[in-house]
Every structure is written in structure tokens, then in C-alpha cells.
N, C-alpha and C positions, 0 to 999 in steps of 0.2 A: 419698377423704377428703384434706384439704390443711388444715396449722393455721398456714399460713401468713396475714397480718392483710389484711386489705381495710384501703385507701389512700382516704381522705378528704380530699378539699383545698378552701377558699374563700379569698376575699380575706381576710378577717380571720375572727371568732368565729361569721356567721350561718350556715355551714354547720354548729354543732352544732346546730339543730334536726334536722337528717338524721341526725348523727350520734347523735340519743340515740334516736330511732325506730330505727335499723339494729338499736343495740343493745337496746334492748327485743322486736325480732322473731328477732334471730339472737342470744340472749345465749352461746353458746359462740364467737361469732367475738371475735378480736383485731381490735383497730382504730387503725390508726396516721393519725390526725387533723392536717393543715396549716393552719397559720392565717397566711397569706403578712404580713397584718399591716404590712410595711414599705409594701406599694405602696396599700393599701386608702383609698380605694375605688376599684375599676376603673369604676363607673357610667359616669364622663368620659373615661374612655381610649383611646385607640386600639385598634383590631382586632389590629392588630399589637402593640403591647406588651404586651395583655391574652396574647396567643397567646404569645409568649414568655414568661410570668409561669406561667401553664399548664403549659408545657413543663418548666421551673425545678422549680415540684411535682411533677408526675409524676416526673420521673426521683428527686428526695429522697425519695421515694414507692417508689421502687422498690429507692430502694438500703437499704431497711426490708423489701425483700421484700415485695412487699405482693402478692399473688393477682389482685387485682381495683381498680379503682380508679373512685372515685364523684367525677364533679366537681360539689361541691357549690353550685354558684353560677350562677345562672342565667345570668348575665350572659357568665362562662367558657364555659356552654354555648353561647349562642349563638357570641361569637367564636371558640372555639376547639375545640370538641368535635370537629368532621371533620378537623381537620389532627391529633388526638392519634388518632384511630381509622386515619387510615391509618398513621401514624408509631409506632403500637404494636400488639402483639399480643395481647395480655392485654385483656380485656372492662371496657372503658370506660361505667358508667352514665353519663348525665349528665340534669340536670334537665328536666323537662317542661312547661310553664305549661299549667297547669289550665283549660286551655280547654272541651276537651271537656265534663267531667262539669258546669260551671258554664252551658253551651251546655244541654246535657239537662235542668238542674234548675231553671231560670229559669220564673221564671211571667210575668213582667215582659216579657219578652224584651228586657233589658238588663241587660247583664253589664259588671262592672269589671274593668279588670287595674289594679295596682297593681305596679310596677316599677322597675328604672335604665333611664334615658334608652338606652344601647346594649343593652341587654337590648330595650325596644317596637321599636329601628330594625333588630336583626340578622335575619338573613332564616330563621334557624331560631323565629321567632316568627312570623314575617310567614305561612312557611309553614301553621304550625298552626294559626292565627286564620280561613288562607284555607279550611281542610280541617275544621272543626269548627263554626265559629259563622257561614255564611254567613248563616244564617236569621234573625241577631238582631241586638242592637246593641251593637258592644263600646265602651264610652269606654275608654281608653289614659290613666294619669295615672302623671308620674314622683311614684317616693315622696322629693322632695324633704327630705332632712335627713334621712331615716330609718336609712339605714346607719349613719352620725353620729351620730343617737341609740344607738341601740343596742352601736355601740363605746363608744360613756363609759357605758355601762350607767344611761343615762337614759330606762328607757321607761316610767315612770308619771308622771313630774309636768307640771306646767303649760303647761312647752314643750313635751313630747311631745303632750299632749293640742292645745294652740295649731295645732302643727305638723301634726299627723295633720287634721286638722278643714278646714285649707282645702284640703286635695287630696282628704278624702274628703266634704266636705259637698254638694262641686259635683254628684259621682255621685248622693248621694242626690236629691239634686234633680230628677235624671233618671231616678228610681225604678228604679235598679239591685236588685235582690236578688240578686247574686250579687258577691260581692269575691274574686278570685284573688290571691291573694298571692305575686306572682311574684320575688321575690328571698327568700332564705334569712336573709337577716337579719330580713323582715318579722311570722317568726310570736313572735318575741321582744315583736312590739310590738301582738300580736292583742288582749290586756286590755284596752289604753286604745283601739285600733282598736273595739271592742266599746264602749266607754262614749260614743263619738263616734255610733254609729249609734243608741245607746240604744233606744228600745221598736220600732224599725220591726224588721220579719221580715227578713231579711238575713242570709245565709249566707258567713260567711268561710273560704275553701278554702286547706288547707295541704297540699301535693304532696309531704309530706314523706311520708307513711306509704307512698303508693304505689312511691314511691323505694325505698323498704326493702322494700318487696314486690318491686317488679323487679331489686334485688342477691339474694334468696332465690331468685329464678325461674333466677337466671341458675347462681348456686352448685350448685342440685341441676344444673340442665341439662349442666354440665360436672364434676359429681361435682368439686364443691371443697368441699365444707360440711365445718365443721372436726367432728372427731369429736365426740359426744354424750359433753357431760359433762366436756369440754377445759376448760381453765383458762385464761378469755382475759386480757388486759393490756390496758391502754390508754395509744397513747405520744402524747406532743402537741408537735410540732416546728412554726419559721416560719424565714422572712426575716428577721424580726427582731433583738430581742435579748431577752435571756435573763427579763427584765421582760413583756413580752408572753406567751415560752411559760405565765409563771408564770400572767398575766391571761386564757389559755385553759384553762387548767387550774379555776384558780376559778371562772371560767365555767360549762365543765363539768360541774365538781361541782352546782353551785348549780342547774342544771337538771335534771340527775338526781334529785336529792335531793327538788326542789321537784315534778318533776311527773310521775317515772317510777317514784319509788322504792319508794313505797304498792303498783303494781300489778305 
């Protein structure tokens, strides 16, 4: 048993979609949450400065004591998840694109990713895209503005809907049924993502739950899971400044409340 917190980091707020799944599957863990926030969004950034931004959280991650650490952001994942797995020893999740399971449930056989520009080009995509969906046909679309929406906490109105619509109408067009939602800001924006597909059958995939299933896999495997009936905390640190922790915090809440807290 370990009550010590599992370490959550993304560029800004889209890594609490992981973060409120973790908590809904593990609710005795403590969860010490990063919202880097100063450098956001990494989408455009270099391999390298993203991997140093990476590095910056983990260790403010660790100096929280945190057990385990999930990088919440796809885009991290790709540039920098193997330089933190050799450079640390504590068990690093980090994000997946939902390749696979959208690969197996296509009727179509066309499947969408929805992502940051260096999230489609890092080679921890490239790999998985090559290992899962050889059989079918992926279109690749950056979610242009989307991160951006989602930090100003603009995902339902007119621009979000404008903006979703010309990166996702081209897909349908090409009768995808299957949309991956490959960055952790994007399932913030699955509602108006859903009103842009309107009646077609088309299945939006959020890699979040699995994520929080692979930190539980990993916790029993190493006997960390915090004792039954422990008393978790939840702390929310950035880059930032003190204005920001405040705006992931209400973040937080407001996701909890709205779509965890009923079940």
C-alpha cells in the first residue's frame, strides 16, 4: 500500500479529462494535477522544448511525492515520454491514440484522428498507426483552434461549432465512423464535436478511461494502491501564476460536478 499522490501533468487544463476518469476509477488515490499553462499549447513546439517542459513537471511532480506519474497530453507523449522513462524510475503512463479499438470497430473502414500537428508527425504515432490500422484508412486532421478553445472555456458557441466543422466535416465526407480524439483537451469539446456529426452513426473515442485503467493495472502490479477508504486530496500546481492555478481548479470542479459527480 502507498498513499502517496499519482503526478498528472499537461500543457494546460485538457489533461483533466484523465484526471477526473483516474479519479472516478481509483477514488481513494490523491492526485497532484500540473497545468504547465505558461508554455500552452505545445501543438507548434519543438521536440525539444516540449521534452524540457516535460522534464520541468515531472520533477515539480515529484517534489509532491507523487508514486506514479501520468503524462497527460498526447502531444508530451509523443515528444517526450521515452527520454522521461529512461531518465526516471517510477512508472510513467503516458497517453495512447486510440488507434486500435477505432481500427476494430469501423464498419467504414475509415477512421479519423483528430490531434496537434506534432502529436500526427511524432514517431510514437507513426508507430501505432503502422501496428494497428494497416487494413483501413486513417485521415490525420490537426484540431486546429481547439486547444484554444478549450483554454478560454469556449466549447459550445458558434466559433467552437464554425471551428470544429471545417476540420471535421471533410472526415465525414469520407465516411469515417470512427473519430479518435487524440489530444486531452479535445473530449472537452466532444458535445459540439457530436452536434457537427449530427444523425450520421459515428463513434467518438476518448482514451481517457483506458488511461485510468492502465494507472490501476499498474498500481496493483507494484502494490501502490493507496489503502481502502484513505482520504484523498486534490492539489493543482502550474508554470504559471497563481490566476491560472485558480482557473484549473474551477476547471476541475466544474467537470466533476457536471459529469462525474451523479455516478
Amino acid at each position: 500500500m502507498n498513499n502517496a499522490p499519482i503526478g498528472i501533468f499537461d500543457s494546460g487544463l485538457g489533461g483533466l479529462s484523465v484526471w477526473a476518469e483516474i479519479r472516478r476509477r481509483l477514488p481513494d488515490e490523491s492526485l497532484v494535477y500540473y497545468g504547465d499553462g505558461k508554455n500552452c499549447p505545445y501543438g507548434h513546439r519543438s521536440a525539444e522544448e516540449i521534452t524540457r517542459y516535460a522534464i520541468e513537471a515531472v520533477e515539480r511532480l515529484l517534489d509532491k511525492g507523487a508514486k506514479l506519474i501520468v503524462v497527460a497530453c498526447n502531444t508530451a507523449t509523443g515528444a517526450a515520454v521515452k527520454t522521461l522513462r529512461q531518465k526516471y524510475s517510477i512508472p510513467i503512463v503516458g497517453m495512447e491514440p486510440a488507434v486500435k479499438p477505432a481500427a476494430l470497430a469501423t464498419r467504414s473502414g475509415v477512421i479519423g484522428i483528430l490531434a496537434t500537428k506534432r502529436s500526427l508527425e511524432s514517431e510514437h504515432f507513426q508507430h501505432t498507426s503502422s501496428c494497428y490500422a494497416s487494413n483501413v484508412k486513417i485521415l490525420q486532421s490537426e484540431g486546429r483552434g481547439f486547444v484554444e478553445l478549450v483554454e478560454s472555456g469556449d466549447c459550445n458557441s458558434k466559433l467552437a461549432l464554425s471551428t470544429i466543422a471545417t476540420v471535421v466535416e471533410p472526415m465525414l465526407e469520407q465516411d469515417v465512423d470512427q473519430i479518435v480524439l487524440g489530444c486531452t483537451h479535445y473530449p472537452f469539446l466532444a458535445e459540439s464535436i457530436r452536434k457537427v456529426v449530427g444523425n450520421r452513426d459515428v463513434a467518438i473515442i476518448d482514451p481517457s478511461p483506458a488511461i485510468a485503467a492502465r494507472v490501476e493495472q499498474l498500481l496493483v502490479r507494484d502494490n501502490m494502491r493507496a489503502e481502502k477508504g484513505h482520504t484523498p486530496y486534490y492539489e493543482f500546481i502550474s508554470a504559471a501564476d497563481e490566476e491560472y492555478v485558480a482557473k484549473i481548479k474551477e476547471f476541475a470542479t466544474r467537470v466533476w460536478e457536471s459529469n462525474y459527480n451523479h455516478k
